[in-house]
N, C-alpha and C positions, 0 to 999 in steps of 0.2 A: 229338736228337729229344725234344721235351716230355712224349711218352706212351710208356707201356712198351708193348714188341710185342707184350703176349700181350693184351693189350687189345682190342678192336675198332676204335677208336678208332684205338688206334697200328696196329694190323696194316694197316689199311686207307691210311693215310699213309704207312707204307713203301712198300707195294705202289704206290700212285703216284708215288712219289719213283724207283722200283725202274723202272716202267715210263718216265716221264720219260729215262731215262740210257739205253735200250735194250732192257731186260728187259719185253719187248714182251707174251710166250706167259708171263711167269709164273703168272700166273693159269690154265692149262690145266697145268703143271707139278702144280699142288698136287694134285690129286687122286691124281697117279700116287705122292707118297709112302707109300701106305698100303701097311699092310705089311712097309716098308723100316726101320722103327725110327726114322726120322728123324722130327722134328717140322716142320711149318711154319715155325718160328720161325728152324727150321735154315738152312731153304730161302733165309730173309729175308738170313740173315748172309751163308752161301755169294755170293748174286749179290752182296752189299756188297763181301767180300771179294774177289772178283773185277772189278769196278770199279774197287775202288782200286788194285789191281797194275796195272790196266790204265791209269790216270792217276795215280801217286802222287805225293804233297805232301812237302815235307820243312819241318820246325821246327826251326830253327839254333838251339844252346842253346853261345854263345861261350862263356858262363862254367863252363859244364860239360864236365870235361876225363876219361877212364877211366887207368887206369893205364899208358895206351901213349902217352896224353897227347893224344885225341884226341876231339873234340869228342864229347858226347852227346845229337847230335841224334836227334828222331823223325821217322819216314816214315809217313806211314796212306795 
């Protein structure tokens, strides 16, 4: 993403990125963090983070082997 989240700018492109994929009632969620210690920002990552376990990517890295000899690919 181009803009940082704490921006309005960015918060507002997550938040349509966010609802785009599902995250429908985000926007009625935020309010109920207060008091929780959580930030918005939080809120932002959590529904990402749950996205991507819910469809995760993987990036084959052949040339990168660990010590069991086994490739070190990433998953997001």
């Amino acid at each position: 993403m181009p803009k940082n989240k704490k921006t309005p700018d960015g918060f507002a492109a997550r938040i349509a990125l966010l609802k785009h994929v599902g995250f429908i009632d985000i926007e009625n969620w935020l309010p109920k963090l207060r008091g929780s210690g959580a930030g918005r920002d939080d809120l932002l990552d959590a529904c990402a983070l749950a996205w991507s376990a819910r469809d995760p990517r993987r990036v084959a890295c052949a040339r990168e082997k660990d010590a069991r000899g086994l490739t070190m690919d990433i998953w997001y």
